[in-house]
Biopython code that builds the backbone (N, CA, C, O; Angstrom):
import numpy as np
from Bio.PDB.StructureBuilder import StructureBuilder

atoms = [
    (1, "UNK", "N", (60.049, -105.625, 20.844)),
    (1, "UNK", "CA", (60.710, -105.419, 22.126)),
    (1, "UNK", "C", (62.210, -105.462, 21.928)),
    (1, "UNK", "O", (62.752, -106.185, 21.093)),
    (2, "UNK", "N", (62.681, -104.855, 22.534)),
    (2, "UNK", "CA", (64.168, -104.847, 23.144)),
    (2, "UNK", "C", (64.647, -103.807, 21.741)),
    (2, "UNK", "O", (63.848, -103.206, 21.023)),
    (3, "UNK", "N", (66.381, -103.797, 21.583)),
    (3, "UNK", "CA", (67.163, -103.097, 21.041)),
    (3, "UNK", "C", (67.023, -103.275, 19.033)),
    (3, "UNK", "O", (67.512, -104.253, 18.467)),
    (4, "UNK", "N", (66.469, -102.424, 18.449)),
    (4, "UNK", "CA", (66.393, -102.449, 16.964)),
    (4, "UNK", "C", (67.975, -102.876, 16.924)),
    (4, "UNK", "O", (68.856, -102.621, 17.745)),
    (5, "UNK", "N", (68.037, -103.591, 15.730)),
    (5, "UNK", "CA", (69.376, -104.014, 15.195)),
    (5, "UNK", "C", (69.813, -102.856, 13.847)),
    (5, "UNK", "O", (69.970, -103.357, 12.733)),
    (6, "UNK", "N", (69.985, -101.394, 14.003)),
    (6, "UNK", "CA", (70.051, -100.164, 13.476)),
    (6, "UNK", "C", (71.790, -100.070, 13.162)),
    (6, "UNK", "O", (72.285, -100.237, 14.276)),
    (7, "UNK", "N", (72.351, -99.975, 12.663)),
    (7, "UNK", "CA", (73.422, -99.699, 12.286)),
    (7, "UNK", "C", (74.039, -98.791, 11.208)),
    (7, "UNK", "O", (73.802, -99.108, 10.043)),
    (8, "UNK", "N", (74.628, -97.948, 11.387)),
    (8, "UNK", "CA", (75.052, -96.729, 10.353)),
    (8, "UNK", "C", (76.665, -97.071, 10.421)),
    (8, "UNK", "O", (77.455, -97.533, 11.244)),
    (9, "UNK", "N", (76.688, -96.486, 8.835)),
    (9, "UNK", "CA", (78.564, -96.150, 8.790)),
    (9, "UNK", "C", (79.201, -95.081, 9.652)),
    (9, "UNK", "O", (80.404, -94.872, 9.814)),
    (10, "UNK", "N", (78.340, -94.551, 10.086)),
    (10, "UNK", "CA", (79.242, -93.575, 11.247)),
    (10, "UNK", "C", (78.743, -93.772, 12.988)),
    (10, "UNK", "O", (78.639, -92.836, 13.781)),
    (11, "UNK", "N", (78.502, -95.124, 13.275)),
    (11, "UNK", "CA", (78.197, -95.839, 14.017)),
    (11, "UNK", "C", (79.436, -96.309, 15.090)),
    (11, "UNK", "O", (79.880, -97.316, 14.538)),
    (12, "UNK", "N", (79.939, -96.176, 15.886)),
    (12, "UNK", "CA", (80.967, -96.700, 16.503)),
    (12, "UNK", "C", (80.542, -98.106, 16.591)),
    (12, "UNK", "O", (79.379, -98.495, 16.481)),
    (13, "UNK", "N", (81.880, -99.044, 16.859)),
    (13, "UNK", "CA", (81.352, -100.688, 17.157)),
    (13, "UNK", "C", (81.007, -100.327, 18.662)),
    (13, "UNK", "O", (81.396, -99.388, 19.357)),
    (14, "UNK", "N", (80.122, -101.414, 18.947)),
    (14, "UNK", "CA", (79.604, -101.175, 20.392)),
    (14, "UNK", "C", (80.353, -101.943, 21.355)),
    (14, "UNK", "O", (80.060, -101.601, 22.501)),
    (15, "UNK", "N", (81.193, -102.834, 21.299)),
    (15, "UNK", "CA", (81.657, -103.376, 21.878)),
    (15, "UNK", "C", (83.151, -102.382, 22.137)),
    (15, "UNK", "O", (83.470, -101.936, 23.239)),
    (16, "UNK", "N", (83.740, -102.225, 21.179)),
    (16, "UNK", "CA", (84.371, -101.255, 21.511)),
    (16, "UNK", "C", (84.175, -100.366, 22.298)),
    (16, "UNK", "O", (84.764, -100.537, 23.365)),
    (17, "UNK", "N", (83.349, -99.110, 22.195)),
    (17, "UNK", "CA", (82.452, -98.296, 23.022)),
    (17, "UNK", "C", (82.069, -98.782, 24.467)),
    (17, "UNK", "O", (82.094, -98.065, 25.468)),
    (18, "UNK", "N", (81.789, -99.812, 24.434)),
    (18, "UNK", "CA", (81.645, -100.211, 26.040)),
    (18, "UNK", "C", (82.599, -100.495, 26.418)),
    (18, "UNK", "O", (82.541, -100.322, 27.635)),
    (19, "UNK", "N", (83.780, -100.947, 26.080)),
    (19, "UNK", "CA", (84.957, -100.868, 26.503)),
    (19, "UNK", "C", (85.511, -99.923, 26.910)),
    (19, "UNK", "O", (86.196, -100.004, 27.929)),
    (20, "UNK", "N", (85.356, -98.684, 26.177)),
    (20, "UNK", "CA", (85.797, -97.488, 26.312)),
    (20, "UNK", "C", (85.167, -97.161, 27.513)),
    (20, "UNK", "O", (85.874, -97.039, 28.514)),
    (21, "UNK", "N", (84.071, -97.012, 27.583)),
    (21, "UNK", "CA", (83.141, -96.789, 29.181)),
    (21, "UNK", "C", (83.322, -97.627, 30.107)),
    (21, "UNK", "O", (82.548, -97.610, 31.064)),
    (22, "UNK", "N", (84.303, -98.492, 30.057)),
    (22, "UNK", "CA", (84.219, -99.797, 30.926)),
    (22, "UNK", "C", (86.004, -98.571, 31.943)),
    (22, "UNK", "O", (86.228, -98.068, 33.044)),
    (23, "UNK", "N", (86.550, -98.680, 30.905)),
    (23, "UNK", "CA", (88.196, -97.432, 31.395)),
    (23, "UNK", "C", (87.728, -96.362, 31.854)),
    (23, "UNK", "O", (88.364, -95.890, 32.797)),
    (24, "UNK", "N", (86.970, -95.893, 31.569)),
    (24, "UNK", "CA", (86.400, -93.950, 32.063)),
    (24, "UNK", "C", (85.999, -94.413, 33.073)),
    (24, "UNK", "O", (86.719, -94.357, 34.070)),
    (25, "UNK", "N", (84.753, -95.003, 33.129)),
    (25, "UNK", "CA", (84.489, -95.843, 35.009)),
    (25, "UNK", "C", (85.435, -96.388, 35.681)),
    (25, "UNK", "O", (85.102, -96.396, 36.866)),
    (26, "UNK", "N", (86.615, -96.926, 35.501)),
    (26, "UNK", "CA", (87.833, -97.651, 36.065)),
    (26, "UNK", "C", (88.140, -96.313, 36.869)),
    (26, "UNK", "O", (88.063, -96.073, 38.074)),
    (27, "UNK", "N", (88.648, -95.242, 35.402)),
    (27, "UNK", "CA", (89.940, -94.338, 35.945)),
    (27, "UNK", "C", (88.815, -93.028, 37.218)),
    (27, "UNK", "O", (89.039, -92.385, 38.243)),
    (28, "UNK", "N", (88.011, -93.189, 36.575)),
    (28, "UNK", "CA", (86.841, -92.072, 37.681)),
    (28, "UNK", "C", (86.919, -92.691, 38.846)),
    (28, "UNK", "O", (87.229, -92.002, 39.818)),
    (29, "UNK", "N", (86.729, -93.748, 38.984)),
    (29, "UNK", "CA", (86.969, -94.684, 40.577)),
    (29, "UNK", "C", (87.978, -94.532, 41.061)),
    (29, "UNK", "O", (88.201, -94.061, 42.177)),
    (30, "UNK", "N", (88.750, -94.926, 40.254)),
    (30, "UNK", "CA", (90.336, -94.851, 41.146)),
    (30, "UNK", "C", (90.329, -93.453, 41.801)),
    (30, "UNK", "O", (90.522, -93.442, 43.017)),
    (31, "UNK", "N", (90.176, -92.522, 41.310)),
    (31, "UNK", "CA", (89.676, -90.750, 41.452)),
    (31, "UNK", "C", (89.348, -90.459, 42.875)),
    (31, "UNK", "O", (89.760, -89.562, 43.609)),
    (32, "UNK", "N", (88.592, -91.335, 43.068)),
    (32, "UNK", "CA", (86.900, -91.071, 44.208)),
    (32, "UNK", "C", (87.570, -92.115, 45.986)),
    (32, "UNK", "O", (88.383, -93.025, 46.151)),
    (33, "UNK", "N", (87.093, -91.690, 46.491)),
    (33, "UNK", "CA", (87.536, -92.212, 47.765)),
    (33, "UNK", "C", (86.148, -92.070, 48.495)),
    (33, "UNK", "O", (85.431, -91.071, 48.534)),
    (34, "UNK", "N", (85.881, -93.643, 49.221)),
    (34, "UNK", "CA", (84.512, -94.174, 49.792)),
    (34, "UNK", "C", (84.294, -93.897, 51.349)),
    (34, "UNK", "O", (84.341, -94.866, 52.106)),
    (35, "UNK", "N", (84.070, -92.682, 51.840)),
    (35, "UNK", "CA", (83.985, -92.980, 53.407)),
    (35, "UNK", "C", (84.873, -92.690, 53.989)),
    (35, "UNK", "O", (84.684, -92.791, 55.201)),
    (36, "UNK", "N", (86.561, -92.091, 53.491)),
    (36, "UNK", "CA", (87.738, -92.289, 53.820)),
    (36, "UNK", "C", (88.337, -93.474, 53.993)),
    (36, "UNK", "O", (89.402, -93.506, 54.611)),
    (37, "UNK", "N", (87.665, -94.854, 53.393)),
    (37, "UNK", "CA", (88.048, -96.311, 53.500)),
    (37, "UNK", "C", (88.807, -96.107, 52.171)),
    (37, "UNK", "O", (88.652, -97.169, 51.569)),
    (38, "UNK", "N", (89.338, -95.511, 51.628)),
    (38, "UNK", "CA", (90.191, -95.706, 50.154)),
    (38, "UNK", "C", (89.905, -95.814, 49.191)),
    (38, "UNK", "O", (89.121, -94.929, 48.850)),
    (39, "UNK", "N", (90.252, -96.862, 48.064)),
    (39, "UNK", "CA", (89.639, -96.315, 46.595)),
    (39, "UNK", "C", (88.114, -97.355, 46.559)),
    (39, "UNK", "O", (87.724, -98.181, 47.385)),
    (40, "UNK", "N", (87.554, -96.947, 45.372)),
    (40, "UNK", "CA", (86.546, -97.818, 45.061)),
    (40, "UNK", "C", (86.830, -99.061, 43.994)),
    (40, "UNK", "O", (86.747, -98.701, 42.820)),
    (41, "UNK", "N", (87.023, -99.903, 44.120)),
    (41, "UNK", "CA", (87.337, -100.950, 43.087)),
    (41, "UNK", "C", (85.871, -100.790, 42.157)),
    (41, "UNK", "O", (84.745, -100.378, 42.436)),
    (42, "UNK", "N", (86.467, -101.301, 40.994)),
    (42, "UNK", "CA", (85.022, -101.550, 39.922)),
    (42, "UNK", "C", (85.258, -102.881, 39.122)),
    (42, "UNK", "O", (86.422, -102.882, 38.720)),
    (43, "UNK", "N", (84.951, -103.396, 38.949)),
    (43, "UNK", "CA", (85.052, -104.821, 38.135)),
    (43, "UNK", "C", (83.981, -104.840, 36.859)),
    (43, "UNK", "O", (82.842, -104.470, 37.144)),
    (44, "UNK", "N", (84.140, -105.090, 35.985)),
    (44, "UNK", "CA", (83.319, -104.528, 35.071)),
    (44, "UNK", "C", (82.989, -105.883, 33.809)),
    (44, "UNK", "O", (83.922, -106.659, 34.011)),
    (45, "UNK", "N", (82.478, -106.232, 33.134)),
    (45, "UNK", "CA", (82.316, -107.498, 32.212)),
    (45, "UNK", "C", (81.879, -106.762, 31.008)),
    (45, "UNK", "O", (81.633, -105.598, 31.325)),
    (46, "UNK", "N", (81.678, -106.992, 29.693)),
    (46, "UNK", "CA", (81.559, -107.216, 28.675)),
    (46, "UNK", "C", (80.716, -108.304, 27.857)),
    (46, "UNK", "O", (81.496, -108.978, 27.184)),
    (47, "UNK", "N", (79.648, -108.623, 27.723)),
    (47, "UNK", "CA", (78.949, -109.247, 26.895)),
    (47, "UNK", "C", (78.410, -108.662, 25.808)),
    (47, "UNK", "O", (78.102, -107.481, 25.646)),
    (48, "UNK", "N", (78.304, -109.749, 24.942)),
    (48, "UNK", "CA", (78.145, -109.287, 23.344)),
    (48, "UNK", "C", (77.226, -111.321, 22.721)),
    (48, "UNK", "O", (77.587, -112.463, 22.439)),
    (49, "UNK", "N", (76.262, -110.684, 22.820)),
    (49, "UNK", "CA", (75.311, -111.527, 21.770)),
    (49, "UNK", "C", (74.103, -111.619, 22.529)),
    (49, "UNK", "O", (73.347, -110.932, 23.216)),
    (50, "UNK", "N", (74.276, -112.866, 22.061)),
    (50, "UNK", "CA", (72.318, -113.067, 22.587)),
    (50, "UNK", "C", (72.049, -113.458, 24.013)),
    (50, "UNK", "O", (72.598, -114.547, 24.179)),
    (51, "UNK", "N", (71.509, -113.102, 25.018)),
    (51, "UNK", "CA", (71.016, -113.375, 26.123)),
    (51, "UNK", "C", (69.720, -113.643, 26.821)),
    (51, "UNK", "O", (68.683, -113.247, 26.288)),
    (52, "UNK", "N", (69.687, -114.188, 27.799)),
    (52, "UNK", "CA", (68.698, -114.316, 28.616)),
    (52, "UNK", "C", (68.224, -114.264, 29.712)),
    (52, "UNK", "O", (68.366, -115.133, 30.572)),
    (53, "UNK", "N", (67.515, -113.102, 29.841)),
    (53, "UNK", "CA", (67.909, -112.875, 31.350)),
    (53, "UNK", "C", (66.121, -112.589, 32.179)),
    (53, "UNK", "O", (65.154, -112.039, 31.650)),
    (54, "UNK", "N", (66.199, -113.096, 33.362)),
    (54, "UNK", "CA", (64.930, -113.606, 34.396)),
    (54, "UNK", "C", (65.318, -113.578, 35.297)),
    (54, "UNK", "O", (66.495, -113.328, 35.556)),
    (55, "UNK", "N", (64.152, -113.913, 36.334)),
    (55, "UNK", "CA", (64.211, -114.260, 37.681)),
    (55, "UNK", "C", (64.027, -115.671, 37.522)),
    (55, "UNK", "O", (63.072, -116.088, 36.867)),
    (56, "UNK", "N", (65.229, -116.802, 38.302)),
    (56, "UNK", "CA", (65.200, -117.646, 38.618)),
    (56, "UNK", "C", (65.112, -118.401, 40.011)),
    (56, "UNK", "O", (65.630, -117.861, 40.989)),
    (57, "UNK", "N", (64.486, -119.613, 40.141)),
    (57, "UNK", "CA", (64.329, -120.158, 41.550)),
    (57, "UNK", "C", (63.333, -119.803, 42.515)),
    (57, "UNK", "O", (63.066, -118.623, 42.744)),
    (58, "UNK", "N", (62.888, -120.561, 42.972)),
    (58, "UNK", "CA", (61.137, -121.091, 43.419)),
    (58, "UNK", "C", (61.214, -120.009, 45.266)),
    (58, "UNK", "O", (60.465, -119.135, 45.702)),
    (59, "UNK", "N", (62.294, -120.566, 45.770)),
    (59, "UNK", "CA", (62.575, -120.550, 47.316)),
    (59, "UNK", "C", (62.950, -119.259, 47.472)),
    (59, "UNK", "O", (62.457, -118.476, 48.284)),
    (60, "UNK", "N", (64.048, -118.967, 46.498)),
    (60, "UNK", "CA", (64.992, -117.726, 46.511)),
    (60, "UNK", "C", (65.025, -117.395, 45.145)),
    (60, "UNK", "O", (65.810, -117.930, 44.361)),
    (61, "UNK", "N", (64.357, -116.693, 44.886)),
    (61, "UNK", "CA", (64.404, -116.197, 43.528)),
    (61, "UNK", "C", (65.198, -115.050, 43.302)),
    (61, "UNK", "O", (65.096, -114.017, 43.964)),
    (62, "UNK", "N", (66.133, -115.258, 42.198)),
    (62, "UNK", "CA", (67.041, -114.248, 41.616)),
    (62, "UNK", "C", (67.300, -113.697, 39.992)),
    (62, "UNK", "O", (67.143, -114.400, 38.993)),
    (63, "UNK", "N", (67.669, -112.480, 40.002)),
    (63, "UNK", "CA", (67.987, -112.367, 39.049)),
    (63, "UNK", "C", (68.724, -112.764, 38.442)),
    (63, "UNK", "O", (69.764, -112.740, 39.100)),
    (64, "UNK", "N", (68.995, -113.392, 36.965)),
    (64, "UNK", "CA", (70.000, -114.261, 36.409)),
    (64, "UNK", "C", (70.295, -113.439, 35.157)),
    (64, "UNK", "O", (69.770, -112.332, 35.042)),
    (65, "UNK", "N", (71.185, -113.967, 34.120)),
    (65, "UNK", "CA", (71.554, -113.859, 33.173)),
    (65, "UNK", "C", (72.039, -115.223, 32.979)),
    (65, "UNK", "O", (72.664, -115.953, 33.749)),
    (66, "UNK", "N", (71.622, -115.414, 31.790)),
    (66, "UNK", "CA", (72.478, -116.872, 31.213)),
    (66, "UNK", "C", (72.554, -116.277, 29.749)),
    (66, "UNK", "O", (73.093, -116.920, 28.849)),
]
sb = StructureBuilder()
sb.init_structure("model")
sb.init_model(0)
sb.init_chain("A")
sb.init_seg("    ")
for serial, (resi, resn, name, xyz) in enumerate(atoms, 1):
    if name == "N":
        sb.init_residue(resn, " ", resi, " ")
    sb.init_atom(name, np.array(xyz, "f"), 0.0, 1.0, " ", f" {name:<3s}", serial, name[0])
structure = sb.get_structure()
């Protein structure tokens, strides 16, 4: 399950790369106008390693990442 750990020399770093896609989504937003309410903000994060991610909580259950 999940992502093979595959890596080639003509491989971009991935973290990099999502970075890069993290600016192209920034500058495309700024672009775009919602409703005539103005721009679209995007806020965007970056993680890199190992994770874990579920539905947590009995009452209200949510999706998490830790």
């Amino acid at each position: 399950a999940g992502l093979k750990n595959i890596v080639s020399q003509n491989s971009a770093n991935p973290v990099l790369r999502a970075i890069q896609v993290a600016f192209e989504m920034r500058k495309f937003a700024s672009q775009q106008e919602f409703c005539g309410s103005g721009e679209i903000i995007v806020k965007i994060g970056v993680h890199y390693g190992n994770v874990i991610a579920g539905v947590i909580g009995y009452h209200k259950p949510q999706f998490s990442l830790i």
